[in-house]
DOVORO-320067 format. One record per residue (C-alpha): residue number from 0; residue in three letters; chain; x, y, z. Coordinates in steps of 0.25 Angstrom, whole numbers, plus 2048, in hexadecimal, padded with zeros to 3 digits. Example, Ala and Ser with C-alpha at 12.3 -4.5 7.8 and 13.67 -1.06 7.14 Angstrom:
residues 2
+------+------+-------+-----+-----+-----+
| milo | keke | pavex |   u |   v |   w |
+------+------+-------+-----+-----+-----+
|    0 |  ALA |     A | 831 | 7EE | 81F |
|    1 |  SER |     A | 837 | 7FC | 81D |
+------+------+-------+-----+-----+-----+
END
This chain:
residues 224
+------+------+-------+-----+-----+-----+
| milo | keke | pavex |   u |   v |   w |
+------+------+-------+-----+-----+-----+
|    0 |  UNK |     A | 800 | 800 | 800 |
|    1 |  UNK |     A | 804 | 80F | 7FC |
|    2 |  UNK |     A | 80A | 816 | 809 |
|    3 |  UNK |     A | 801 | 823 | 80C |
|    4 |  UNK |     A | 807 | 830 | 80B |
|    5 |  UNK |     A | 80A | 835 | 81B |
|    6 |  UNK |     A | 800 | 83E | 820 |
|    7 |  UNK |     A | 80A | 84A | 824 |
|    8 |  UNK |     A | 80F | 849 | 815 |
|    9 |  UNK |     A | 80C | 857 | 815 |
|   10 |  UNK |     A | 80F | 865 | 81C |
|   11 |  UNK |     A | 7FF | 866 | 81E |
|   12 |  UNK |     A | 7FD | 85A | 825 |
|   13 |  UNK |     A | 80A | 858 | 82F |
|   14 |  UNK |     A | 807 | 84F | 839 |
|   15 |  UNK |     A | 808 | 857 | 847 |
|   16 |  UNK |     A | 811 | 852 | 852 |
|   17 |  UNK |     A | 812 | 85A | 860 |
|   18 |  UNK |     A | 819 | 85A | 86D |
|   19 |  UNK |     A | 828 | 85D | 870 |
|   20 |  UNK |     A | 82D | 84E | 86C |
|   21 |  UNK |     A | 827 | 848 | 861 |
|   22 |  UNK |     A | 82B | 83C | 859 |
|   23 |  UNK |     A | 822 | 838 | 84C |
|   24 |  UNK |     A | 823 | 82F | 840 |
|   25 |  UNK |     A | 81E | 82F | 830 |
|   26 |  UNK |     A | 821 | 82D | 824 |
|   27 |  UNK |     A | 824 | 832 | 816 |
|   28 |  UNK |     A | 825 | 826 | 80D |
|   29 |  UNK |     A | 81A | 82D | 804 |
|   30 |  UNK |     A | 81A | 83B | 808 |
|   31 |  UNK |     A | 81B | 845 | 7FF |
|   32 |  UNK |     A | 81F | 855 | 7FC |
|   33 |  UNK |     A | 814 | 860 | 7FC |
|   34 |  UNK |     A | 813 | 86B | 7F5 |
|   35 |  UNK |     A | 81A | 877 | 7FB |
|   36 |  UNK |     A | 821 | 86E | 804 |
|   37 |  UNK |     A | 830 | 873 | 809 |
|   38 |  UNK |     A | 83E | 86C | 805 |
|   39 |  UNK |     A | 840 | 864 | 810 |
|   40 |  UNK |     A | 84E | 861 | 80A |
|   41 |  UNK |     A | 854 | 861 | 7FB |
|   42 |  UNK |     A | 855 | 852 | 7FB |
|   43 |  UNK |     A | 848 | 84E | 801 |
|   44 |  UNK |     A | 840 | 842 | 7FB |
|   45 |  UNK |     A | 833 | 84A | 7FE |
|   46 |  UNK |     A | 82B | 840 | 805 |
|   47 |  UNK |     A | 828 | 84B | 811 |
|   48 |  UNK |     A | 81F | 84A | 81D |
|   49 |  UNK |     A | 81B | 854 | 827 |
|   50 |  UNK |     A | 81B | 856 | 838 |
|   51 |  UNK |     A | 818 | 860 | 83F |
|   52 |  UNK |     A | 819 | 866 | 84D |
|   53 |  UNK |     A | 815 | 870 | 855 |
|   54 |  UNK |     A | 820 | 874 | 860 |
|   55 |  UNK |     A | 81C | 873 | 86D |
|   56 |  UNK |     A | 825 | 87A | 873 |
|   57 |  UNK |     A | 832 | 886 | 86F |
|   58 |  UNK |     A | 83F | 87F | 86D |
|   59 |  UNK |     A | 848 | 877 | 865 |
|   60 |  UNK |     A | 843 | 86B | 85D |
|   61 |  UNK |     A | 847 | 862 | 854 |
|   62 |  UNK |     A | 840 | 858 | 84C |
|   63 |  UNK |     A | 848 | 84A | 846 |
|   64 |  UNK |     A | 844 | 83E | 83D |
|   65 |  UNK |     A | 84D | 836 | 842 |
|   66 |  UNK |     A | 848 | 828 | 843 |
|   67 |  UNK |     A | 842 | 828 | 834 |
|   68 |  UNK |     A | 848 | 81F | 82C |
|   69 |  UNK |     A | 84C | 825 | 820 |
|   70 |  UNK |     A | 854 | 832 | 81D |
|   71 |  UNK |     A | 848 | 83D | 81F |
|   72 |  UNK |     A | 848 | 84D | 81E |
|   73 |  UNK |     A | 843 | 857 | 828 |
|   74 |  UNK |     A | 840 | 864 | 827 |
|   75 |  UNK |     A | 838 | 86C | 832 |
|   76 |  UNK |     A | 830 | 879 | 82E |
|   77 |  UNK |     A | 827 | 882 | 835 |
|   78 |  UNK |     A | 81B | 88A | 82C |
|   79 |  UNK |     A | 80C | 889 | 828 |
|   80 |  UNK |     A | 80D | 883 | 81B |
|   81 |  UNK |     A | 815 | 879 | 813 |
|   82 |  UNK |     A | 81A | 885 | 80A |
|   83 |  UNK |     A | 81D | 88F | 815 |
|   84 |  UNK |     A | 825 | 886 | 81E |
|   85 |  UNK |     A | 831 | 88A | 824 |
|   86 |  UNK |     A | 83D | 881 | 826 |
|   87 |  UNK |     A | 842 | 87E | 835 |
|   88 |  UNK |     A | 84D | 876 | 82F |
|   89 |  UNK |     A | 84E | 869 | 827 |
|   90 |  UNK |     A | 857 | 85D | 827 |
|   91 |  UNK |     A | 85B | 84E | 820 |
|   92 |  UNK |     A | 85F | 842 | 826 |
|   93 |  UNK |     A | 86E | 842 | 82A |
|   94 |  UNK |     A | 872 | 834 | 829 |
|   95 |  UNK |     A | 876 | 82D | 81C |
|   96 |  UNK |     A | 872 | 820 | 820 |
|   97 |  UNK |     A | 863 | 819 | 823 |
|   98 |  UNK |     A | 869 | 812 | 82F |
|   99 |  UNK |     A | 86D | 81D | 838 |
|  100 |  UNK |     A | 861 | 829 | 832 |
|  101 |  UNK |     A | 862 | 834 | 83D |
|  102 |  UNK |     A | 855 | 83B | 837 |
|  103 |  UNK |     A | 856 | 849 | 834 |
|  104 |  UNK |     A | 855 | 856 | 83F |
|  105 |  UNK |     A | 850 | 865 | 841 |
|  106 |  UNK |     A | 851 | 86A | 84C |
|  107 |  UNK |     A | 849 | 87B | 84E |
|  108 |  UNK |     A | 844 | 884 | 859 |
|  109 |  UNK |     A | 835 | 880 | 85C |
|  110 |  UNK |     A | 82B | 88A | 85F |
|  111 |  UNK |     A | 821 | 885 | 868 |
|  112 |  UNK |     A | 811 | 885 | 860 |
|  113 |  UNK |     A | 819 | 887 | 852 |
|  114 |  UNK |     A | 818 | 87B | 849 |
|  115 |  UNK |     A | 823 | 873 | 842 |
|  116 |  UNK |     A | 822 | 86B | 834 |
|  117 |  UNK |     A | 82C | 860 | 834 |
|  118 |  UNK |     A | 82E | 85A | 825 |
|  119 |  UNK |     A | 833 | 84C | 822 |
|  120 |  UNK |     A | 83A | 848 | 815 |
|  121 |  UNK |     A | 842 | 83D | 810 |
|  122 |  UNK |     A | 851 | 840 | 80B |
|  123 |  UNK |     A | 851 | 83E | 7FA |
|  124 |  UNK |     A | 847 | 832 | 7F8 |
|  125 |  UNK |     A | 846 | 82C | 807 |
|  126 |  UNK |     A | 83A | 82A | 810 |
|  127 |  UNK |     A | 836 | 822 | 81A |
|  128 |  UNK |     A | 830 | 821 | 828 |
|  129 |  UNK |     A | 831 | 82E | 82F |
|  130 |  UNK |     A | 834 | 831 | 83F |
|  131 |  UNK |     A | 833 | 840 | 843 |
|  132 |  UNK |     A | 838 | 844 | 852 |
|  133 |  UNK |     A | 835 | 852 | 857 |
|  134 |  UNK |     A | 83C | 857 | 863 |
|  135 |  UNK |     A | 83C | 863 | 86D |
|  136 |  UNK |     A | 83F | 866 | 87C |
|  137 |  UNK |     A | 847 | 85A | 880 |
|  138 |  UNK |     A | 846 | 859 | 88F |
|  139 |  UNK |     A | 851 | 853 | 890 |
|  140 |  UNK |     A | 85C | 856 | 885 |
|  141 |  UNK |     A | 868 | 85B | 88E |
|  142 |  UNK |     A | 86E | 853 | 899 |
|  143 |  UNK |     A | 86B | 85B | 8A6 |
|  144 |  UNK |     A | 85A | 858 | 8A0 |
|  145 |  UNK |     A | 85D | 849 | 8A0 |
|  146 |  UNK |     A | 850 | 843 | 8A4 |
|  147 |  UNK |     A | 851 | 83A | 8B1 |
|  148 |  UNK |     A | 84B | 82B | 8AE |
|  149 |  UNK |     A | 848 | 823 | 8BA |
|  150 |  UNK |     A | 844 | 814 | 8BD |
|  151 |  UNK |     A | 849 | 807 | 8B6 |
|  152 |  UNK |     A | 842 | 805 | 8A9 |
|  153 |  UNK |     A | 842 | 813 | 8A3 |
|  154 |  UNK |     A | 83E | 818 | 896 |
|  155 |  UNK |     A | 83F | 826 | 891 |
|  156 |  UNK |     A | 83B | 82E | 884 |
|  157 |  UNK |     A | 83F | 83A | 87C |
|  158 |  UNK |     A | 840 | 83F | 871 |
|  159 |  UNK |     A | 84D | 845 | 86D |
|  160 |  UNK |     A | 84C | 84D | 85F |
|  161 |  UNK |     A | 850 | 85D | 865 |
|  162 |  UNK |     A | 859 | 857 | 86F |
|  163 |  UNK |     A | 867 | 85D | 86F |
|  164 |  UNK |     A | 875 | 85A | 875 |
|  165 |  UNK |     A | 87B | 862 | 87F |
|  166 |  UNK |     A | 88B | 869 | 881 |
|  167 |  UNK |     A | 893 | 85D | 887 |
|  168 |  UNK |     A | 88A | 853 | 884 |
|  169 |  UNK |     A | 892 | 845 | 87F |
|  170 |  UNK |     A | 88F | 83A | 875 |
|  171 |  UNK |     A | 885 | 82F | 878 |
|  172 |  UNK |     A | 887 | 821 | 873 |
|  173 |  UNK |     A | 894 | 825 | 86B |
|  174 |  UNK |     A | 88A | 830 | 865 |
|  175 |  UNK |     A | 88B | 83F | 863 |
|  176 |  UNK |     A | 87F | 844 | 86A |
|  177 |  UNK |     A | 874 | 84C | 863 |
|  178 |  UNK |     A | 867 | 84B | 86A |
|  179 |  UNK |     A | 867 | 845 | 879 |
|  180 |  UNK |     A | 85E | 843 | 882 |
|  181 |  UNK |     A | 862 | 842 | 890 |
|  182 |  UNK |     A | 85D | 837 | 89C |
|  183 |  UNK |     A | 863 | 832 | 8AA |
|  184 |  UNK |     A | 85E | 827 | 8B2 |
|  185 |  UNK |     A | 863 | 822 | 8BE |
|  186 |  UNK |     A | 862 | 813 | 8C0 |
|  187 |  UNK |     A | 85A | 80E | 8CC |
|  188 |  UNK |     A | 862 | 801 | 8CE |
|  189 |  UNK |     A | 86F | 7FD | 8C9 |
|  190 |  UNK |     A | 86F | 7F2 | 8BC |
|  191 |  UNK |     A | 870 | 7F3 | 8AE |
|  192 |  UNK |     A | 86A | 7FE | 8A4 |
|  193 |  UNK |     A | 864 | 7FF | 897 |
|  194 |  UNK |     A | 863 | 80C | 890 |
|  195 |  UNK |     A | 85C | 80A | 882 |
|  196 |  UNK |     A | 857 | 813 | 876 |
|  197 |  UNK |     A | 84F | 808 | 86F |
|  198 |  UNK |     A | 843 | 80F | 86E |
|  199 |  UNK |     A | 848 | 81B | 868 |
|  200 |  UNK |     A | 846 | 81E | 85A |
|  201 |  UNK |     A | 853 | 827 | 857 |
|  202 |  UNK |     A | 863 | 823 | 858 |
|  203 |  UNK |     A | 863 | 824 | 867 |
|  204 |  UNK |     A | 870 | 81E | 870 |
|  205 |  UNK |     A | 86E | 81E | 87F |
|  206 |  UNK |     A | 874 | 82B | 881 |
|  207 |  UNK |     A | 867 | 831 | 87D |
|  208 |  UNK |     A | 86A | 838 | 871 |
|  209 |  UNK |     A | 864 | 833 | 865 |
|  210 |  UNK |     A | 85D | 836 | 857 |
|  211 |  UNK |     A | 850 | 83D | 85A |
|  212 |  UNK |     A | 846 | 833 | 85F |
|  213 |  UNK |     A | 840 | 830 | 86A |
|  214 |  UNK |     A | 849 | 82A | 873 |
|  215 |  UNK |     A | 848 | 820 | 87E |
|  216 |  UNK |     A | 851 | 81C | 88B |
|  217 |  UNK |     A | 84E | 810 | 893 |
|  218 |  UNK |     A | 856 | 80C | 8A0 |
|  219 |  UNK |     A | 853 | 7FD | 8A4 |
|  220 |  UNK |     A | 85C | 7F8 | 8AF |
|  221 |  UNK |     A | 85C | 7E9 | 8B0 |
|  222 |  UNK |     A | 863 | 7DE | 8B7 |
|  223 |  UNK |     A | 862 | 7E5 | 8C6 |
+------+------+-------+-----+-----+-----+
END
């Protein structure tokens, strides 16, 4: 059977995601151009759907598609009309290889009630399955906001799309840090730990820093 055309194919019909954290999903398999519509980069396959959101708050925000599997386009814009938008930024997908996509990033000052078009495209003739992260006003980006977990099977979620390193701030896992997220936990009893990101969707290593998903930390002491 024919796959439909996505619903939010056009500017008119974006679908609306709220709050401060958002993580969504589509497609654009069949999506198409409209008349009018922005270059959302010279090279892309113009196969575009729409987002949009509407700020809750003032501040810095960034929105991500890493997580989709194919190399995508972004381009944010603010404006009334798909002719009369103006462009907030725009990006491709960095990496050069399908088994480490990053997803493409744009990071702009929010102002809270104003309302924010998000634009996804494929790079030359690519498509595919589509994840879109939105963040703002990460509690706990810095180290001295760590959030304190208590107890001995713990999960914990977040979303870490606008989060930020800090001056001084190491690597994690051998990696350069770019977006961590901070926790402590103090262990009740002594014994043995696991601290796993298996239900996160970005490229997340246990030293909280990852690829602009929802990420999850989980501390299960065992053998006491």
């Amino acid at each position: 059977a024919q796959i439909a055309t996505p619903i939010n194919d056009a500017y008119s019909k974006a679908t609306l995601v709220a709050e401060s954290q958002v993580q969504t999903s589509g497609f654009n398999s069949t999506a198409t151009l409209e008349e009018g519509e922005p270059v959302h980069d010279a090279n892309a396959s113009g196969k575009s759907v729409w987002w949009k959101w509407v700020a809750p708050e003032d501040g810095r925000a960034e929105v991500s598609t890493a997580g989709s599997d194919f190399f995508s386009v972004l381009g944010v814009y603010e404006g009334s009309s798909v002719e009369a938008l103006f462009s907030l930024g725009k990006a491709i997908e960095p990496s050069v290889s399908l088994a480490s996509l990053r997803g493409a990033s744009v990071a702009f000052d929010a102002n809270a009630g104003t309302t924010y078009y998000f634009a996804v495209d494929g790079y030359l003739t690519d498509y595919g399955n589509i994840s879109l992260s939105i963040g703002q006003a990460v509690e706990n980006d810095d180290f001295e906001d760590r959030i304190r977990l208590e107890g001995i099977d713990i999960v914990a979620t977040a979303n870490n799309a606008s989060a930020t390193t800090e001056e001084g701030e190491g690597t994690h896992a051998g990696g350069v840090a770019s977006r961590s997220l901070w926790w402590e936990w103090v262990a009740p009893k002594a014994g043995y730990v696991t601290f796993t990101t298996d239900a996160a969707a970005g490229n997340e290593d246990n030293g909280g820093d990852g690829g602009g998903q929802s990420t999850r930390r989980r501390g299960q002491p065992k053998n006491y």
